[in-house]
N, C-alpha and C positions, 0 to 999 in steps of 0.2 A: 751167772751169765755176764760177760764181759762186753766192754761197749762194741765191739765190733761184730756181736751176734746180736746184741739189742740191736743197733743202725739196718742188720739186713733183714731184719722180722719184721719192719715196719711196713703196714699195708699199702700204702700209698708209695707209688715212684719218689726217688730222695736220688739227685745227683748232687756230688760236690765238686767245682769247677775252680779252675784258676781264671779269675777273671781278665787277669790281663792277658794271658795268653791263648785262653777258650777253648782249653782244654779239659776232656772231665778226669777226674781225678780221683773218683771214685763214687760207685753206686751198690745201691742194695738190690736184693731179687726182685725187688717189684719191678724196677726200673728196666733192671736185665731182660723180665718177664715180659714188659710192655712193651719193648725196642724187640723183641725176639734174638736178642744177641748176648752171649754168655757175658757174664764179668771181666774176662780178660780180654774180648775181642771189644767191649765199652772205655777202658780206663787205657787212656793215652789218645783218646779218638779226637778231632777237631771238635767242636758243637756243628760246625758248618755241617758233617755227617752227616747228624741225625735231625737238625733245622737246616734242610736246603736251601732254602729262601732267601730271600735278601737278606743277611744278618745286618744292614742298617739299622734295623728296626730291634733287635734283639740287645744290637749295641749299644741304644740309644736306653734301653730299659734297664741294662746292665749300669750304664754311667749313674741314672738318676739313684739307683738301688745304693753303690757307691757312694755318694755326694751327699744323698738327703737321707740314707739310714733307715733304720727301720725296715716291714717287709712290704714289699710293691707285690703287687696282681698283673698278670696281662694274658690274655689269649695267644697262645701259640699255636702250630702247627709242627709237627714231627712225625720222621717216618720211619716204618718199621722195619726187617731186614726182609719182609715177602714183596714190599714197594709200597703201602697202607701208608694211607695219610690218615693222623691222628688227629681232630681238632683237642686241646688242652686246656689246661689253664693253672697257670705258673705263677707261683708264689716263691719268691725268692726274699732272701737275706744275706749282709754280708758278717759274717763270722772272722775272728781272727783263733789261729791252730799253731802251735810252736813259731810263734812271730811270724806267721806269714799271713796272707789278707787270702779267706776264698768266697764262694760263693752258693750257698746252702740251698737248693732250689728245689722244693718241691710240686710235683706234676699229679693233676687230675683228673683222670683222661673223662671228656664229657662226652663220649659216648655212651656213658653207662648214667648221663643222668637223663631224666624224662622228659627234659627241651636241651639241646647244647646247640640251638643256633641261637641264641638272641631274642625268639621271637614267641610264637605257638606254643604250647608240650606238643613232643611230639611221642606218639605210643612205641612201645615196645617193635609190636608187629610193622608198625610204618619205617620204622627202623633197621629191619630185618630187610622189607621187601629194598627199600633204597640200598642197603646195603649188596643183596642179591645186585639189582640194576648197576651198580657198581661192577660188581665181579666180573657183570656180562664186559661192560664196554671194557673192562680192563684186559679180560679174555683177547678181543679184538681186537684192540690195540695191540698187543703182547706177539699177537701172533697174525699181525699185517703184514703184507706182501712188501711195503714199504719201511725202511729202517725210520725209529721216528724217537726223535731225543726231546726231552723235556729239560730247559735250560734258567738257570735264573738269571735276572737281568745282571748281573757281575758275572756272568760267563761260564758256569759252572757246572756241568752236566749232572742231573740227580736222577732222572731215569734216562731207562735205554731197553728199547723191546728186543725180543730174542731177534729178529731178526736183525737190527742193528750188530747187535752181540757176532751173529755170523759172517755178517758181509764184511765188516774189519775186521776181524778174528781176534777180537778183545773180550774177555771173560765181562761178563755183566757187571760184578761187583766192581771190579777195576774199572770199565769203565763209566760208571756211574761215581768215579771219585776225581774224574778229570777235569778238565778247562776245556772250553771249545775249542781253542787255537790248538791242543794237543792232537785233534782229530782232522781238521779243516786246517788246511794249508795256507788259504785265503784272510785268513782272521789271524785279530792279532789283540794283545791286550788294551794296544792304546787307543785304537780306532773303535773300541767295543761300546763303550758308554753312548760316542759317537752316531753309531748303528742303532743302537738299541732308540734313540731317539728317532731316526727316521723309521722305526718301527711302530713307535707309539701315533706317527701320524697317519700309515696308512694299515689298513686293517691287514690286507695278507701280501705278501711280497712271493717272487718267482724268481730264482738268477739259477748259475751254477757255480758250481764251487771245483775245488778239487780235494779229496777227501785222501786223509793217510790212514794204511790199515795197520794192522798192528808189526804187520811183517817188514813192516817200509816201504809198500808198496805203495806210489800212488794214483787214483784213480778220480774219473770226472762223475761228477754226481748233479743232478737238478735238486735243489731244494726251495723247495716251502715254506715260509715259516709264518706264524701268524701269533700276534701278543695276546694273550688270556689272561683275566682275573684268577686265579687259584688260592684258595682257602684265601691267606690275609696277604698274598703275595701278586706279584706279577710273572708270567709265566713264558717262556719265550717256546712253543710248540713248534716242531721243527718234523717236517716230514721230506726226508729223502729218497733218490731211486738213482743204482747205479746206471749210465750212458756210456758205461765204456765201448758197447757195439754201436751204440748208436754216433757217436763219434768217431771212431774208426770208417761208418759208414759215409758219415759228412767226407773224410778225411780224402776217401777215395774217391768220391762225388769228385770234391775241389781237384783233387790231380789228373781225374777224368776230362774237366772243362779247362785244365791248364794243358793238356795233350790235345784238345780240342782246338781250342785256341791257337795253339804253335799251329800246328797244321794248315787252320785257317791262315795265319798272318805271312804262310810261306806261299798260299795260292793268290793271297790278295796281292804280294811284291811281284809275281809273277805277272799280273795281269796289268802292272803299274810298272815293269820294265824298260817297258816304250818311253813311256813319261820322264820316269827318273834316267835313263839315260840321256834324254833333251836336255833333262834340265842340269846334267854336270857337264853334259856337251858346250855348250854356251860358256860358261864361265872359262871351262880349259882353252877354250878357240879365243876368248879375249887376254887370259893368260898370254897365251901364246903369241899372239900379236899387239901386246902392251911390252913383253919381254922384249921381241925383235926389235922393237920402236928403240926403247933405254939400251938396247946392244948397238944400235947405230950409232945415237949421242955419245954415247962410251965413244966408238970407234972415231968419231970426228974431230976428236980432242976439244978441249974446252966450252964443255954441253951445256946446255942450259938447265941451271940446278931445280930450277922451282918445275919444270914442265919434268924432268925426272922424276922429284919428288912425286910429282901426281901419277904418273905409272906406274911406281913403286907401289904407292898407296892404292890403286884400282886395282894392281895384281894381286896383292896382301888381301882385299876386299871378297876377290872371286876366290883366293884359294879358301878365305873362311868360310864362304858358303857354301863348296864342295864338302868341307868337312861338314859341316853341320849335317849338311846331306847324308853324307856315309856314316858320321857319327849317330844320328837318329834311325838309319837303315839297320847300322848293325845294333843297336840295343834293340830296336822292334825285331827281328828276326832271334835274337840269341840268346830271348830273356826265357830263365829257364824254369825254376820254382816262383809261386806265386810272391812279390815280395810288396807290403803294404810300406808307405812310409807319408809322411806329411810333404804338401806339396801345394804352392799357392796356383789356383785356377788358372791364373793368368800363363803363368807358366806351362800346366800342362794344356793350354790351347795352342799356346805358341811351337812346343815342338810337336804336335799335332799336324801344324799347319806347315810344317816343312815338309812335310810329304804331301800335303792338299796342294798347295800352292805348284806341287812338280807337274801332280796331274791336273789342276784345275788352269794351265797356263797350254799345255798340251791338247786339252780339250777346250779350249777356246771358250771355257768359264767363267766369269769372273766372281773372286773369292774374296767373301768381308768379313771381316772376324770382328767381332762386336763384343766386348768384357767390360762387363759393369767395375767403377769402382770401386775399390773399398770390400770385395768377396773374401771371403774369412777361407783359410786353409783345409784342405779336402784332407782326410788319410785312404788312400789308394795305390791299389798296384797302378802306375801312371801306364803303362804297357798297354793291359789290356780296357783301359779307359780310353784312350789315344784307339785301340784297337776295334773298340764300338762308335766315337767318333767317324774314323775314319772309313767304317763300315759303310754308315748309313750315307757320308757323302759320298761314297764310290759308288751306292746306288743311285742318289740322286745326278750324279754326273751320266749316269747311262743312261738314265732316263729321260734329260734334257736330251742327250745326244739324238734320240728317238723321236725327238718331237717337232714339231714344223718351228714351232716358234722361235722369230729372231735374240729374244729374250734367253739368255742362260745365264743363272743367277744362282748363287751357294752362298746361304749366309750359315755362317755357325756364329752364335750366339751365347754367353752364360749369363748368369744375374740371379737374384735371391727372390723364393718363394714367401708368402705368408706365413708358412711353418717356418723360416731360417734355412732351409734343405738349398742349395747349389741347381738352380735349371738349367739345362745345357740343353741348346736349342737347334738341330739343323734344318734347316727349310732350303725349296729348293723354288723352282718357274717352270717344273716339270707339266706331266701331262693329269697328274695329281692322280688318283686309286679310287675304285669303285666300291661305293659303300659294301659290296656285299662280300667284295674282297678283303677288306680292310679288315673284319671280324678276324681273321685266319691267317693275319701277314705274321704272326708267332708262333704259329704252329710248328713243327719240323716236319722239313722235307715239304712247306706248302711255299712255292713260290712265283712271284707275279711275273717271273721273266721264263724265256721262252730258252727251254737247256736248264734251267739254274736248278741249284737242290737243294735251296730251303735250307739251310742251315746257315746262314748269314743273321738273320733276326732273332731266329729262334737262341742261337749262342750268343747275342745283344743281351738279350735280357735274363740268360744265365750271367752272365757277367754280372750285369747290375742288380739282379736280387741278389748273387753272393757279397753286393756290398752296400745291403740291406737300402738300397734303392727304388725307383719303379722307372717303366719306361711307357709310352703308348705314341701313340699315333693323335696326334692330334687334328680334330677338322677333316676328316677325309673328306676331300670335295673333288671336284674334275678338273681344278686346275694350280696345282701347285702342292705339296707337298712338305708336311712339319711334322717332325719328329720331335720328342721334349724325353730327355732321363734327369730323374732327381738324385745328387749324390749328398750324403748326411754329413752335416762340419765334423771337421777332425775335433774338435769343442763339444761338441755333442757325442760323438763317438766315446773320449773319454771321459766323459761325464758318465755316461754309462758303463763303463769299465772301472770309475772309480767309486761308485755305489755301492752299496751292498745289495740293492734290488735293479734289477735290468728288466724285470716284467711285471710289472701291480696286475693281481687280478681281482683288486677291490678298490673300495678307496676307503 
């Protein structure tokens, strides 16, 4: 018998490994036997293979084995080619073979002794039935409605239930030898250590991702994931569920309320025609009679320069504000897909208020616009924000106009909440709304004016939930009238976008 039928007769698993590179390099049948994997599908294999886990720990036993000689002990975990988790216990040494250094390591699998946790004996039969209870949840698991990956904390995919297996159309065993980034679009190697720490502080996390299949397709997925203890490891439990309908459903929602919205923003210019032509009426009529004025001086030869200069400069003045005018009329009327971008408050009140100030000057309103200092950046489509603004003051102006009182007053207001959220405030000196109405001023199709169709509020506050907002009524009382919407800092916006978790549903 030659030593290479002696080495694979031996009862006990025997791997021998290249320690510096962690590879096995060759085993006997036990080993074969206990991994359920032939001999040639074992030798060339990582160790990471068949110890998923964090190999810090492995690493860390290899070096001392290494350095202090002799043979070391340690409890492992390893698994088998049906998905079986083996708890172990490895006794290693380091050998030297035709000048090269390996790693002589043999394994005892302590399921077959009469205690292998540490603690009790535990019987035969107790052993059996855990093992049963085992089967079951792996059963379920295995074959969940939901794809669900078992990850080590280095990133490393070591299970993967059939339905996983179907939904990217990646064979099991392949993908059970992958990195998460290879699946998950979203992840990436440098950011992972990163991740895995705000994971160890809260129990389970909620986002979505965007997941690659094995065809190159990509698709949007919710996932799950929650940190677990496993055998001597840390375990990153990961349960996902394709939304690609459910995304395409959003998708059409948002172009539903963007076709909504155009529509509204072309009845609302309509009904503010009167207005905004006053208000470039004005400016052209002083154009026109600042011009003649400076065509006289011309004509009288030797004009008076500074009194030029100044109707030069008041005509330059009114034609800016015409543009502004026509400049904020045609972007409010022409703006066509939803587009979000960063935007300071102040700004978006201000060209806001070029279109308020045509009508609130027309209506014999007087218009305050009130912006706290110092309000940190929105990210918003500014259109249809300008477009809820100016909604709720084109109510409030008709419903002053309504009212006996000499008082016509339209404050828009913004400034920062207790949470950080943006409050944007309109109130009006109206004839204020009856509690019983008030309940139902969001409804669609429920409206407090006499002809109107209720789609003015009700599309207010689709707008500002699609930008995870809120809006209400504030105060309804019988005399006057405040509206309040909260928009979230662009700061907070991507804060959430740059997490790996956007929804805790633990802590």
């Amino acid at each position: 018998m030659d030593f290479q039928q002696l080495f694979r007769a031996i009862n006990e698993p025997v791997f021998v490994l290249d320690p510096h590179e962690g590879i096995i390099r060759e085993v006997n049948d036990a080993a074969a036997e206990l991994l359920e994997l032939s001999r040639q599908e074992l030798v060339g294999l990582p160790m990471a293979e068949i110890h998923p886990f964090e190999m810090n720990q492995f690493n860390a036993f290899k070096a001392k084995v290494l350095s202090q000689g002799g043979a070391r002990t340690r409890a492992l975990t390893c698994r088998n080619r049906s998905g079986v988790f083996i708890p172990a216990e490895v006794s290693a040494s380091a050998v030297m073979a035709s000048g090269q250094e390996y790693l002589l390591a043999v394994v005892r699998d302590l399921r077959q002794e009469p205690s292998f946790d540490g603690g009790q004996p535990v019987r035969r039969s107790e052993y059996r039935a855990l093992q049963d209870e085992l089967a079951t949840t792996r059963s379920l698991i295995h074959h969940a409605p939901e794809m669900v990956l078992w990850v080590t904390t280095s990133g490393r995919v070591y299970y993967a239930n059939q339905t996983a297996s179907e939904v990217l159309g990646i064979e099991r065993l392949r993908l059970e030898a992958m990195w998460i980034w290879d699946i998950d679009v979203d992840a990436c190697a440098e950011e992972f250590p990163r991740q895995v720490e705000q994971f160890r502080k809260r129990k389970r996390i909620r986002f979505e991702r965007r997941m690659l299949a094995g065809d190159g397709t990509v698709f949007p997925a919710t996932v799950t994931v929650q940190l677990v203890q496993h055998g001597f490891e840390e375990t990153l439990v990961s349960f996902s569920r394709d939304i690609t309908e459910e995304v395409r459903s959003r998708d059409e929602a948002r172009r539903y309320l963007s076709e909504l919205a155009r529509v509204s923003r072309q009845a609302s210019v309509t009904e503010l025609a009167s207005a905004i032509s006053h208000e470039i009426n004005q400016p052209l009529t002083a154009m026109l009679t600042r011009g003649r004025s400076c065509l006289r001086m011309l004509e009288q030869g030797e004009p008076d320069l500074e009194r030029l200069q100044q109707g030069l400069s008041a005509t330059l003045n009114s034609a800016e504000r015409i543009s502004d005018i026509v400049s904020r009329l045609r972007d409010y009327m022409t703006s066509g897909e939803p587009q979000r971008r960063r935007i300071e408050v102040a700004q978006l009140i201000h060209d806001a208020a070029i279109l308020l100030r045509a009508d609130a000057r027309h209506s014999g309103v007087e218009l305050v616009i009130n912006v706290a200092e110092g309000l940190p950046e929105v990210e918003v489509d500014s259109i249809l924000i300008q477009q809820v603004i100016l909604n709720l003051a084109r109510n409030s102006t008709e419903a002053m106009l309504q009212h006996s009182s000499t008082e016509r007053r339209l404050e828009v207001c913004a400034e920062r909440d207790h949470t950080g959220n943006v409050v944007i405030t309109v109130r009006d000196t109206g004839p204020g709304i009856e509690p019983e109405r008030a309940a139902r001023l969001f409804e669609p199709f429920f409206s407090t004016k006499r002809g109107g169709m209720g789609i003015g509020l009700s599309l207010c506050r689709s707008i500002i939930d699609s930008h995870q907002g809120r809006i209400w009524l504030d105060r309804p009382e019988l005399s006057g009238t405040t509206f309040r919407f909260t928009l979230p800092t662009a700061a907070s916006q991507t804060l959430s976008g740059r997490q790996l978790a956007a929804t805790s549903t633990g802590t």
